[in-house]
C-alpha positions as CSV (number, residue, x, y, z in Angstrom):
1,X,0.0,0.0,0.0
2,X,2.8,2.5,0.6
3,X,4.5,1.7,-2.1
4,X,1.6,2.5,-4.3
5,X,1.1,5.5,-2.5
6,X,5.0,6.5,-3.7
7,X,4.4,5.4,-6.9
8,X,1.0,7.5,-7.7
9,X,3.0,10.4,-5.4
10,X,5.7,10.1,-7.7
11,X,3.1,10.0,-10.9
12,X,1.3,13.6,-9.9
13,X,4.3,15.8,-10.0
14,X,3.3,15.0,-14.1
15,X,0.1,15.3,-13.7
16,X,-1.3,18.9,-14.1
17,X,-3.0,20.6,-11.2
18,X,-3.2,19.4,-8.1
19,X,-4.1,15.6,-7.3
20,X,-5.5,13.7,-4.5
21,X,-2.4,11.8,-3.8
22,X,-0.6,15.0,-4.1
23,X,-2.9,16.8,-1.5
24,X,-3.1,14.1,1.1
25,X,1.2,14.2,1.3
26,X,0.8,17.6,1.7
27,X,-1.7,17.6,4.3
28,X,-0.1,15.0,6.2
29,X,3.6,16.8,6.3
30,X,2.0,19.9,7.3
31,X,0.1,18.1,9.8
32,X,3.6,16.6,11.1
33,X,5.2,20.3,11.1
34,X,2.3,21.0,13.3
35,X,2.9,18.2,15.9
36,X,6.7,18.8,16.0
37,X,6.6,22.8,16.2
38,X,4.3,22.3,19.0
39,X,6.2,19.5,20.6
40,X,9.3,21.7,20.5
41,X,7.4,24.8,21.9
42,X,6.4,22.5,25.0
43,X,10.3,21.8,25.2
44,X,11.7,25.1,25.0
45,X,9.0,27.4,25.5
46,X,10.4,29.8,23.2
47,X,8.1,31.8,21.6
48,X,9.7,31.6,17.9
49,X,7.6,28.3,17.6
50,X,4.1,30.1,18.1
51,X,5.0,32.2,15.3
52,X,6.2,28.9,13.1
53,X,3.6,27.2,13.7
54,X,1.2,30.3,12.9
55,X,3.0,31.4,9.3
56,X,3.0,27.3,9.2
57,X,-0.8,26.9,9.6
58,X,-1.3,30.1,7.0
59,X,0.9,28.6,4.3
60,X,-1.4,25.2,5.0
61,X,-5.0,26.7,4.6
62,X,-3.0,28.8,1.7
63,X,-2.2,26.0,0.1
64,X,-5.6,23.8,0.8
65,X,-7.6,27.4,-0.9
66,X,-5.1,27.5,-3.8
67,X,-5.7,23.4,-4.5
68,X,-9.5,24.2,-4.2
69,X,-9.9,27.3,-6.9
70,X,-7.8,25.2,-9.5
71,X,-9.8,22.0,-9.2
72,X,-13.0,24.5,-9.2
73,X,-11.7,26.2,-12.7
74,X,-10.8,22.7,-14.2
75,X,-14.2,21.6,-13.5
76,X,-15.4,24.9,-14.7
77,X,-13.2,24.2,-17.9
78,X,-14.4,20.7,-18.7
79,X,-18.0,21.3,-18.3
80,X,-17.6,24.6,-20.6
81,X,-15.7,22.4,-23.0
82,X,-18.6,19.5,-22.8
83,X,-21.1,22.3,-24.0
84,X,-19.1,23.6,-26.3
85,X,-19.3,20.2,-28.6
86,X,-22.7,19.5,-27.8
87,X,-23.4,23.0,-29.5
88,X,-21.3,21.9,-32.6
């Protein structure tokens, strides 16, 4: 199962826009970053890791909208291409 995880991971860097394989590593590292930036602000109590982990959740939901709006305009794209021919 992981290995077909790697390979389809591996696959979508080809693969135009963004792809559910694609998303879910994306997801899951920043999820990871997460977990470590606050397991590190419980060691040190420094308050450089708040601020990580807060430019680190922005770039996340960034990321998550950007993925959205392009999978919204392909599907946009294919049903205006689908009318297209029917008109022809």
């Amino acid at each position: 199962m992981a290995a077909n995880f790697l390979n389809d991971l591996f696959q979508s860097i080809f693969t135009p826009g963004p792809t559910h394989t694609l998303l879910i590593a994306t997801n899951v590292t920043f999820a990871c970053l997460q977990v470590l930036l606050l397991l590190l602000l419980i060691a040190t109590y420094s308050i450089h890791f708040v601020i990580l982990s807060i430019l680190s959740a922005g770039l996340w939901v960034a990321i998550n909208w950007f993925a959205n709006e392009l999978k919204k305009d392909q599907l946009g794209n294919s049903i205006n291409k689908s009318n297209e021919k029917e008109k022809e």
